[in-house]
N, C-alpha and C positions, 0 to 999 in steps of 0.2 A: 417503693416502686416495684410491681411486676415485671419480672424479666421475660423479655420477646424471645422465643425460643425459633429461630426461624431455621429450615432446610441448607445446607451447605451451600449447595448450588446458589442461593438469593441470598447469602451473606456474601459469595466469592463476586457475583453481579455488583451488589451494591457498593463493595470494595473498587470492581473497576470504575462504576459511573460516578465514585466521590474522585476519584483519582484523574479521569478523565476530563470533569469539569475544573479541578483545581491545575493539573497540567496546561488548559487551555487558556486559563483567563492567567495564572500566574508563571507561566513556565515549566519546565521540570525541572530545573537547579534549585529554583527558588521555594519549591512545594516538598514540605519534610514529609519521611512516615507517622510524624505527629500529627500535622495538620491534615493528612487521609485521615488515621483512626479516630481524630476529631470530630471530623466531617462525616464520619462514617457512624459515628459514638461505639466504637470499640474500642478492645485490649491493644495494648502491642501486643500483647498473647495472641490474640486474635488473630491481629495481620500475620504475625509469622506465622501462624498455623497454616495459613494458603499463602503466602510470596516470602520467598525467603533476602529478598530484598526491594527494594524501588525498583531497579531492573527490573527483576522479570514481574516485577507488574506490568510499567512498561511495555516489554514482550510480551504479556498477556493481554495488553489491550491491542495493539497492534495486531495479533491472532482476530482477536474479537473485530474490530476494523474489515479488515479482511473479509471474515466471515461475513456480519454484514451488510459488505457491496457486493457479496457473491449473490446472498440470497436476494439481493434487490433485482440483479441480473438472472436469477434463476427462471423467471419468465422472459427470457427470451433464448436462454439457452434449450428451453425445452420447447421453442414456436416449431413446433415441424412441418412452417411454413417457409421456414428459412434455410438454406444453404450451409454449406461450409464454410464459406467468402463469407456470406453475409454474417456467417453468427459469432463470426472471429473479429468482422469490423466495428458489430453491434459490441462484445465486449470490450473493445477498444473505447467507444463511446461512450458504456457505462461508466469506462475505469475515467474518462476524462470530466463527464460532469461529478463524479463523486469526487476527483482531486481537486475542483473550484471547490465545490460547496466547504470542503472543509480545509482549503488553501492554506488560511491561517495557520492553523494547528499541525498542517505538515511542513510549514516555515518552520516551528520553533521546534518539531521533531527533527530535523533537519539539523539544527542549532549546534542539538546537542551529540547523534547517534553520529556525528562526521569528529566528533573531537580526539584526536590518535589515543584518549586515554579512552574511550566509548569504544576501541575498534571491536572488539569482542559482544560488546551488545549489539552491534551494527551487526555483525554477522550471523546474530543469536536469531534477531528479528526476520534478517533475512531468510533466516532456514525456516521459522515457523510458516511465514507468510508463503513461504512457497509449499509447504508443506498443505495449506491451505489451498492454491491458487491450481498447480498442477492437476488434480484431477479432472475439475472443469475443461481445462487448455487441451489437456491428453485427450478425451471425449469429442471435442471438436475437431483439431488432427484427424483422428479416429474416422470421425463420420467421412472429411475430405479426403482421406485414403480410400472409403470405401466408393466415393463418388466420383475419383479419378482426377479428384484439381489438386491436391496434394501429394507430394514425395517424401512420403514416411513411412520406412520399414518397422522403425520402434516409435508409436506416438507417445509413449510415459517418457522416453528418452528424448525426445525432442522438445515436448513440453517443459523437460525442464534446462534443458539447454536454451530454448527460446528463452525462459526468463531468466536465466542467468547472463545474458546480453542485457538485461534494463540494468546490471550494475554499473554497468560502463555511462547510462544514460542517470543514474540516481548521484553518479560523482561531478555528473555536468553540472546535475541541478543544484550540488551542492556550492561546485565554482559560480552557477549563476547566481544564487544568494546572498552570495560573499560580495558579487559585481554589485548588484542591486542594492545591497547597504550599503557601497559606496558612493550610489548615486548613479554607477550607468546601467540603470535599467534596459534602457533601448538597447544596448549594446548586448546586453545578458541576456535578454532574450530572444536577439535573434541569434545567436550565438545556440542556444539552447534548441530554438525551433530548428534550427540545421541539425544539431544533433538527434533529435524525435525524428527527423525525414531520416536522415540516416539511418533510424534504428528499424523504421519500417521499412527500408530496403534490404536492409538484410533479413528480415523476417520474409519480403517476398522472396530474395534469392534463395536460403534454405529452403523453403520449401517451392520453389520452383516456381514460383507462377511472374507475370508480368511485373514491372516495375512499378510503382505507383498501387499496385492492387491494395493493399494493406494501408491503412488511415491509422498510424499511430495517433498522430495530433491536427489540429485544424489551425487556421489565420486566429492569431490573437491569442491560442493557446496559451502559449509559454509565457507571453504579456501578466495575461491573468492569472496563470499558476506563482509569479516572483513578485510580483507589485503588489504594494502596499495601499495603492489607491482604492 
């Protein structure tokens, strides 16, 4: 048999989307690095040569994730039709239909990045993904500073202090998963949805503007983000 000699970049690709598909349909506990370099028809030589474990695969897909729903929102971040307001509540919209569509699969990431022996990969992901999300957020800030609806003297500093507030809202969601496997859905999330208003209230009071201006989440939200239906 000829050996495929392919570019690094589309072996480290192709290592995420075997891993991606087998995390989603199987889990991540239950999917080895055998069953990637299976799936992928590589070495373990291979795999270790780009992840030097399932984590930061993991954390490397999460990155990719990230990336993206960024680029999915990259046209509307660049509409210079739209506002400050607007292009902050438009990404709030994007971030919300891309957490249905893939709901699922941030259940069972969920499952596993909240388990006290995960805490270090929770925080690992956390720093990528914001590593990721920041510059977009700071731009926006940026623009509202210069348009007089926002109060921000440092927008990279704010940006990431805004998202460093969804941890407090990522540990809801995790208490809300836990509710919902036991059966109170209805309880879990509204429980959750109070917490999403909450988080865009304080997204309005930092930066100053009316109550209510900022649409973290919608009616049905949180429903849709824990159930299993």
């Amino acid at each position: 048999m000829v050996r495929v000699i392919k570019a690094p970049e589309v072996r480290y690709a192709e290592l995420l989307d075997c891993a991606q598909r087998l995390f989603f349909v199987h889990g991540y506990d239950n999917t080895t690095v055998n069953d990637i370099i299976h799936e992928a028809g590589l070495s373990k030589g291979a795999f270790y040569h780009y992840f030097d474990s399932k984590s930061a695969l993991l954390e490397a897909l999460a990155v990719r994730m990230a990336r993206d729903s960024m680029t999915e929102l990259q046209p509307i971040l660049d509409d210079p039709e739209l506002d400050a307001i607007s292009r902050l509540n438009a990404l709030f919209a994007g971030s919300r239909r891309y957490n249905i569509e893939y709901a699922p699969q941030i259940r069972k990431t969920f499952e596993v990045i909240f388990r006290p022996e995960n805490i270090v990969l929770f925080h690992r992901m956390d720093q990528a993904v914001t590593a990721v999300v920041t510059p977009a957020l700071a731009k926006i800030l940026r623009q509202g500073a210069e348009q007089g609806v926002f109060d921000v003297p440092d927008p990279i500093a704010f940006a990431e202090m805004l998202l460093q507030f969804r941890l407090s809202l990522a540990t809801m969601m995790n208490d809300a998963l836990q509710q919902a496997k036991a059966g109170n859905v209805d309880a879990a999330a509204e429980a959750l949805a109070e917490r999403m208003r909450l988080y865009g209230l304080a997204i309005d009071r930092v930066l100053k503007l009316p109550d209510g201006t900022i649409e973290v989440a919608e009616k049905g939200f949180a429903y849709a983000l824990i159930s299993e239906q």
